[in-house]
N, CA, C and O atoms as a printed pandas DataFrame, in Angstrom:
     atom_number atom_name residue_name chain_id  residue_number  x_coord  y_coord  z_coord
0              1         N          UNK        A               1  151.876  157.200   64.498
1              2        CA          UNK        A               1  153.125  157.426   65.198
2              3         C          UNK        A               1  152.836  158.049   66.562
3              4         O          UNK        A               1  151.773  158.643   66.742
4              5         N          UNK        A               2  153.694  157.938   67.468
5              6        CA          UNK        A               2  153.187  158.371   68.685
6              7         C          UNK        A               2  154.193  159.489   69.430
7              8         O          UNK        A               2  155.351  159.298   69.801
8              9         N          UNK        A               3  153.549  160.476   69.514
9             10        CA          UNK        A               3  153.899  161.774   69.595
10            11         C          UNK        A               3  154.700  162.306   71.425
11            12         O          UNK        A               3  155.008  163.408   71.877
12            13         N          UNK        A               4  154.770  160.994   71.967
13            14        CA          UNK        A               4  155.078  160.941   72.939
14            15         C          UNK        A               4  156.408  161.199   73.320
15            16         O          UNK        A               4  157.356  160.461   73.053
16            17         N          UNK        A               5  156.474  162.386   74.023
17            18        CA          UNK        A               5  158.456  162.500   74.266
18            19         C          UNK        A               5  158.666  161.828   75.258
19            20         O          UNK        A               5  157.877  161.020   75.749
20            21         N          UNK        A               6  159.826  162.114   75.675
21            22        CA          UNK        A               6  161.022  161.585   76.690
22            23         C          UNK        A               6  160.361  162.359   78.054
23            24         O          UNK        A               6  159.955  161.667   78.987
24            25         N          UNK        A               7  160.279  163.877   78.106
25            26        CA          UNK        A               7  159.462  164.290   79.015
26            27         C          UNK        A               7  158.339  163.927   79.437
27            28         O          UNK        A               7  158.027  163.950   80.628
28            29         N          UNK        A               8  157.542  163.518   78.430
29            30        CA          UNK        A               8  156.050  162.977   78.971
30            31         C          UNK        A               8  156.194  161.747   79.959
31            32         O          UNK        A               8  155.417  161.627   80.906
32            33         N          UNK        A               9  157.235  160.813   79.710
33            34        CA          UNK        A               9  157.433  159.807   80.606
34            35         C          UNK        A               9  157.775  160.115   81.694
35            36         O          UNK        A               9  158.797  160.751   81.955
36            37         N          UNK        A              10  156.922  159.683   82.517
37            38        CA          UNK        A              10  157.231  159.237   84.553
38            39         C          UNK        A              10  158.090  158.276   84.874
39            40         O          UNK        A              10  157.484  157.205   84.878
40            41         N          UNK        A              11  159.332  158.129   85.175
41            42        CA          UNK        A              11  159.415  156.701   85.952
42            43         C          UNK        A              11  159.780  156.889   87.157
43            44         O          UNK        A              11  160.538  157.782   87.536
44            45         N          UNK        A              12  159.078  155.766   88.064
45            46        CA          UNK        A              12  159.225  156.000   89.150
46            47         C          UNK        A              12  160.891  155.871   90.190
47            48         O          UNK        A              12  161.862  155.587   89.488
48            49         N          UNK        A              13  161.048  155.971   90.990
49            50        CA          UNK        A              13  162.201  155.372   91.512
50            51         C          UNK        A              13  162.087  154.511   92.393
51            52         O          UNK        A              13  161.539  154.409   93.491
52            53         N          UNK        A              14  162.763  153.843   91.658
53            54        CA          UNK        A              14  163.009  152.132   92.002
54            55         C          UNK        A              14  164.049  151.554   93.269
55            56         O          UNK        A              14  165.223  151.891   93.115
56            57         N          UNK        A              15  163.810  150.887   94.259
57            58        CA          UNK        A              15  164.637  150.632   95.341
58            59         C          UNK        A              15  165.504  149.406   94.307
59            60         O          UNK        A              15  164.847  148.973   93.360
60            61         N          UNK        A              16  166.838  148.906   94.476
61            62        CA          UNK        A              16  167.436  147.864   94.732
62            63         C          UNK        A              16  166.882  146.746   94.496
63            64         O          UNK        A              16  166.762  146.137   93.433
64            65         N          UNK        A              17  166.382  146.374   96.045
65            66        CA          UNK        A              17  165.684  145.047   96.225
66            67         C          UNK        A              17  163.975  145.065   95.159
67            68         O          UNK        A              17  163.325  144.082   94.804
68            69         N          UNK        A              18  163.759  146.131   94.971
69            70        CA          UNK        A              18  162.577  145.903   94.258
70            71         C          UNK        A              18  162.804  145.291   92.938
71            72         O          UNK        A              18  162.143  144.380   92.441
72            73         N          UNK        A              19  164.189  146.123   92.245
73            74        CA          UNK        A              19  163.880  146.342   91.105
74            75         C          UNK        A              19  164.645  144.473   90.657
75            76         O          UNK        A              19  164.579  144.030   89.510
76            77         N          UNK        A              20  165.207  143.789   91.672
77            78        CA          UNK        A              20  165.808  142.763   91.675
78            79         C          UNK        A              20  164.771  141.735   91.521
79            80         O          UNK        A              20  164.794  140.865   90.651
80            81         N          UNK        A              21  163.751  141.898   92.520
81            82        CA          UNK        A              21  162.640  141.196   92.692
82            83         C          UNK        A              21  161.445  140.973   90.966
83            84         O          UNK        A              21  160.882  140.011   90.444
84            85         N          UNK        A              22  161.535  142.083   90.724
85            86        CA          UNK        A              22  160.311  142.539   89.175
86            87         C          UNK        A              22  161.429  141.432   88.537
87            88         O          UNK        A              22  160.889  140.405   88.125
88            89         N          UNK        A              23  162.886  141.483   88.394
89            90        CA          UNK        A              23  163.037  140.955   86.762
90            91         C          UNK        A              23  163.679  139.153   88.363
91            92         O          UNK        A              23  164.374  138.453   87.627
92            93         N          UNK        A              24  163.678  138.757   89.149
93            94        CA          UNK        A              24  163.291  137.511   89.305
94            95         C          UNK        A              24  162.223  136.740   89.072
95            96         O          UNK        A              24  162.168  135.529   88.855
96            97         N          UNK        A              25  161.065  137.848   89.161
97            98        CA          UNK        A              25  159.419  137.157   88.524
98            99         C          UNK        A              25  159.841  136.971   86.877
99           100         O          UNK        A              25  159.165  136.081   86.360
100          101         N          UNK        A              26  160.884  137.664   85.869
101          102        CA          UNK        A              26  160.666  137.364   85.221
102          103         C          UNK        A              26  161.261  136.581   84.434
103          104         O          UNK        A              26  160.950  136.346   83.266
104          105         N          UNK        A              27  162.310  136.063   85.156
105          106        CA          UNK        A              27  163.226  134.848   85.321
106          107         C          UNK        A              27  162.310  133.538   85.726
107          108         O          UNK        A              27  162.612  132.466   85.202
108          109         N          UNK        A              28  161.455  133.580   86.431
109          110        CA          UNK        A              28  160.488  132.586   87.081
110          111         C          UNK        A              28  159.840  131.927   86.237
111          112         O          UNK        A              28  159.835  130.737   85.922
112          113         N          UNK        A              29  158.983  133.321   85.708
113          114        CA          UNK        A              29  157.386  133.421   84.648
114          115         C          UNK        A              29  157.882  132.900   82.912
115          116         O          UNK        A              29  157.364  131.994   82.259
116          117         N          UNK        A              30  159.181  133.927   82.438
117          118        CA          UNK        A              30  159.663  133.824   80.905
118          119         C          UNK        A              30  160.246  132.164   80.207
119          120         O          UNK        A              30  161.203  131.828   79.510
120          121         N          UNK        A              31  159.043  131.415   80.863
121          122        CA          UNK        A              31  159.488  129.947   79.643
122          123         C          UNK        A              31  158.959  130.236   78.460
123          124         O          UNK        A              31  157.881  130.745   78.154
124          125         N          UNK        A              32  160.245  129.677   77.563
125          126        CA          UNK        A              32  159.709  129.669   76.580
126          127         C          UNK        A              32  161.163  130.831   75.512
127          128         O          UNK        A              32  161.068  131.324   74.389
128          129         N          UNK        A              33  162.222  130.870   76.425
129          130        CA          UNK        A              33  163.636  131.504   75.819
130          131         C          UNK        A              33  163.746  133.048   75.803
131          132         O          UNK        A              33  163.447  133.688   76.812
132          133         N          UNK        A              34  164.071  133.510   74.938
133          134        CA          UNK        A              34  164.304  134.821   74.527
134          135         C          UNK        A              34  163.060  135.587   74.677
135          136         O          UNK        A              34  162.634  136.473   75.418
136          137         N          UNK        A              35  162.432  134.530   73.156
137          138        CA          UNK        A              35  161.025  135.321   72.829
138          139         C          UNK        A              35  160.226  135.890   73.956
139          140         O          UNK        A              35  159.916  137.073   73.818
140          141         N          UNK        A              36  159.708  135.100   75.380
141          142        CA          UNK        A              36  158.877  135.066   76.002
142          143         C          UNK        A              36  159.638  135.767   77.092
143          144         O          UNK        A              36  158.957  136.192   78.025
144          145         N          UNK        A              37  161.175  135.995   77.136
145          146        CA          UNK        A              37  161.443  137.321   77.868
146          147         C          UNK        A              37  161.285  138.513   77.560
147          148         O          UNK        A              37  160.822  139.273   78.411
148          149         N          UNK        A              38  161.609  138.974   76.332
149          150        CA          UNK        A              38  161.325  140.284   75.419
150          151         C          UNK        A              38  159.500  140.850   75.731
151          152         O          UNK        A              38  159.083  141.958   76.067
152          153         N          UNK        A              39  158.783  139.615   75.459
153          154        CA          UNK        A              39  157.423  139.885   75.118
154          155         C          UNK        A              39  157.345  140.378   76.618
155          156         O          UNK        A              39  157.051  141.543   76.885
156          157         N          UNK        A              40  157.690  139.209   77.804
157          158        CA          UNK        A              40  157.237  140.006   79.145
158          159         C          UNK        A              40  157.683  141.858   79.636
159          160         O          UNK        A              40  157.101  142.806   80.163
160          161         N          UNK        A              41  158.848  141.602   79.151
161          162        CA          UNK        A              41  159.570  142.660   79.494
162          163         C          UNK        A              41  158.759  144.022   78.821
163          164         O          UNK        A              41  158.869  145.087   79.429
164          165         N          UNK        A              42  158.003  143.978   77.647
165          166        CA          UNK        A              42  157.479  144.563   76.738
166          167         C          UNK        A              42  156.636  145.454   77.614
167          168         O          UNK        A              42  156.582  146.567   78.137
168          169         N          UNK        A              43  155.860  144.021   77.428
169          170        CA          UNK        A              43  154.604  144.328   78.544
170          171         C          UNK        A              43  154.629  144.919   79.749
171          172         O          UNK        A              43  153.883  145.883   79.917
172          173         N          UNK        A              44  155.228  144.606   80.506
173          174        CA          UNK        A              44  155.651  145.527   81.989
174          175         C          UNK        A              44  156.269  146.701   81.803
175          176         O          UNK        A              44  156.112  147.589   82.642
176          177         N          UNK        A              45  157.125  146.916   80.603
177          178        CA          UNK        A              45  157.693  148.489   80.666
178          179         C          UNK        A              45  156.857  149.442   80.081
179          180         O          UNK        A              45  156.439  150.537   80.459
180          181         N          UNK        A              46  156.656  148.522   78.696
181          182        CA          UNK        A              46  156.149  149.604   77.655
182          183         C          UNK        A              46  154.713  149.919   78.108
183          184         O          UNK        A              46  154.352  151.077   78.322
184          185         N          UNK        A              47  153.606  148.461   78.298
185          186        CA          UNK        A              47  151.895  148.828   78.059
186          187         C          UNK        A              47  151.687  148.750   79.560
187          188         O          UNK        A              47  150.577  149.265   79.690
188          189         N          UNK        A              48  152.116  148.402   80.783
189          190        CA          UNK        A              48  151.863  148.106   82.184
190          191         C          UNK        A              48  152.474  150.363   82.495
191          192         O          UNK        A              48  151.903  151.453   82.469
192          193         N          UNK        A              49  153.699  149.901   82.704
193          194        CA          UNK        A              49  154.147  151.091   83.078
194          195         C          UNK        A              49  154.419  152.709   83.016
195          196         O          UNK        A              49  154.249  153.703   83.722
196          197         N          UNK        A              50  155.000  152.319   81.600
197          198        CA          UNK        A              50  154.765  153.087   80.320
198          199         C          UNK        A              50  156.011  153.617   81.040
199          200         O          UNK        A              50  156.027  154.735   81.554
200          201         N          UNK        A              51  156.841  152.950   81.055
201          202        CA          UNK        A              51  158.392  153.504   81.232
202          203         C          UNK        A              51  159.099  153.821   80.099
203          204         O          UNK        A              51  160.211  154.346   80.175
204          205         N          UNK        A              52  158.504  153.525   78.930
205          206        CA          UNK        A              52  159.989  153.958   77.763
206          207         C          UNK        A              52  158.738  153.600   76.509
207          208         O          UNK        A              52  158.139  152.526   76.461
208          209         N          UNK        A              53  158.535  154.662   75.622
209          210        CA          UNK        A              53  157.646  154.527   74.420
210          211         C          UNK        A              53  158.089  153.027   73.393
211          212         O          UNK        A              53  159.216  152.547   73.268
212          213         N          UNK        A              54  156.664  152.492   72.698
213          214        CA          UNK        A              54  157.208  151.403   72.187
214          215         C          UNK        A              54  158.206  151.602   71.017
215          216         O          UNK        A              54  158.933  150.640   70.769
216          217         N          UNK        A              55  158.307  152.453   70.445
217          218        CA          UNK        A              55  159.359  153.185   69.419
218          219         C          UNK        A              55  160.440  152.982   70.290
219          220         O          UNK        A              55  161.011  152.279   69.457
220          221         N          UNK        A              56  161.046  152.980   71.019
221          222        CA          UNK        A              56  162.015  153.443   71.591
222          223         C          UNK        A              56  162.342  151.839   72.259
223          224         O          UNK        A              56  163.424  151.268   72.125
224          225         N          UNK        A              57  161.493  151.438   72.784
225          226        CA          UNK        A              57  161.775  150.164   73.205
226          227         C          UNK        A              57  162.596  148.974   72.028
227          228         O          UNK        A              57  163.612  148.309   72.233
228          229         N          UNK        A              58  161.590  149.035   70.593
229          230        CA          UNK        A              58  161.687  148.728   69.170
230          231         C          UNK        A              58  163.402  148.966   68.655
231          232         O          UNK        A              58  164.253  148.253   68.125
232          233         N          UNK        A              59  163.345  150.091   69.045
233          234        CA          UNK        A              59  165.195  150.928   68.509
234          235         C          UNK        A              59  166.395  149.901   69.464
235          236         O          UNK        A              59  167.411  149.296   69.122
236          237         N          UNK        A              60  165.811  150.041   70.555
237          238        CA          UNK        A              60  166.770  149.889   71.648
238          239         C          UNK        A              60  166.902  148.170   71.167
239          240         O          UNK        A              60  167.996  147.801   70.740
240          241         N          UNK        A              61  165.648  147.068   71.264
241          242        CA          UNK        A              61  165.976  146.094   70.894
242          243         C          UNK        A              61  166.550  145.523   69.542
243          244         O          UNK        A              61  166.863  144.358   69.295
244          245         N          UNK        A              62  166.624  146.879   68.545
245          246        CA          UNK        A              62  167.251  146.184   67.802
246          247         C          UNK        A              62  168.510  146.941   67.718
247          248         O          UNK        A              62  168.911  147.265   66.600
248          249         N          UNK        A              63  169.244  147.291   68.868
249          250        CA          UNK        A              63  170.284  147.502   68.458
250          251         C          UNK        A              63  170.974  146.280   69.374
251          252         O          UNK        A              63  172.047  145.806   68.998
252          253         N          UNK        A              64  170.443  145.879   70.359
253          254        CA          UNK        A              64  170.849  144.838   70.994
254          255         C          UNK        A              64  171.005  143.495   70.007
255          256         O          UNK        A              64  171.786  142.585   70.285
256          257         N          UNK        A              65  170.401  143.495   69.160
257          258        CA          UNK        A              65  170.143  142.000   68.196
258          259         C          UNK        A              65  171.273  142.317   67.116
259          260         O          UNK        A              65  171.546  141.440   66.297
260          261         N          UNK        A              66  171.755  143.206   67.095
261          262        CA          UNK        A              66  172.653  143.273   65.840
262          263         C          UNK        A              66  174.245  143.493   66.304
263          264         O          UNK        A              66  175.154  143.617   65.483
264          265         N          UNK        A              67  174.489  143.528   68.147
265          266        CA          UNK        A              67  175.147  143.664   68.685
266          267         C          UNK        A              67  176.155  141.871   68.641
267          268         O          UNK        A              67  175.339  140.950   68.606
268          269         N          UNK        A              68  177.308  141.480   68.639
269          270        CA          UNK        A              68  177.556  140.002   68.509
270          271         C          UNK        A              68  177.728  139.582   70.217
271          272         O          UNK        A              68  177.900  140.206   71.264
272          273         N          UNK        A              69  177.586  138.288   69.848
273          274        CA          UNK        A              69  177.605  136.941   71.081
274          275         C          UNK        A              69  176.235  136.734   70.955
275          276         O          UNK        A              69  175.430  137.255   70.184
276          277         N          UNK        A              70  176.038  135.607   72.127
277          278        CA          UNK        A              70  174.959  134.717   72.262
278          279         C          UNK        A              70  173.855  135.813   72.627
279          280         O          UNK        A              70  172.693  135.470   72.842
């Protein structure tokens, strides 16, 4: 388990146009549907950045999946 708080995390601050730009690469890059957006997104927050622990990432996506619509 990973002992990592909310404090231990850095994130940086993000301009606008930047933060528009990161998720157009991943509009570009994510063929392949859902799956291959989640996985990118994973990767750049959780093991690239380390913006949000993978526990937490895990919680958050599944509250989105149990949420209704497409």
């Amino acid at each position: 388990m990973d002992t990592t708080t909310n404090s231990d995390l850095t994130i940086p601050h993000q301009t606008y146009p930047n933060i528009f730009l990161r998720f157009l690469k991943f509009g570009f890059l994510a063929w392949g549907g859902p799956v291959a957006q989640i996985a990118m997104l994973r990767q750049e927050m959780v093991d690239e950045e380390k913006w949000i622990t993978p526990e937490r990432f895990n919680r958050v996506l599944a509250v989105y999946q149990a949420l209704p619509g497409p």
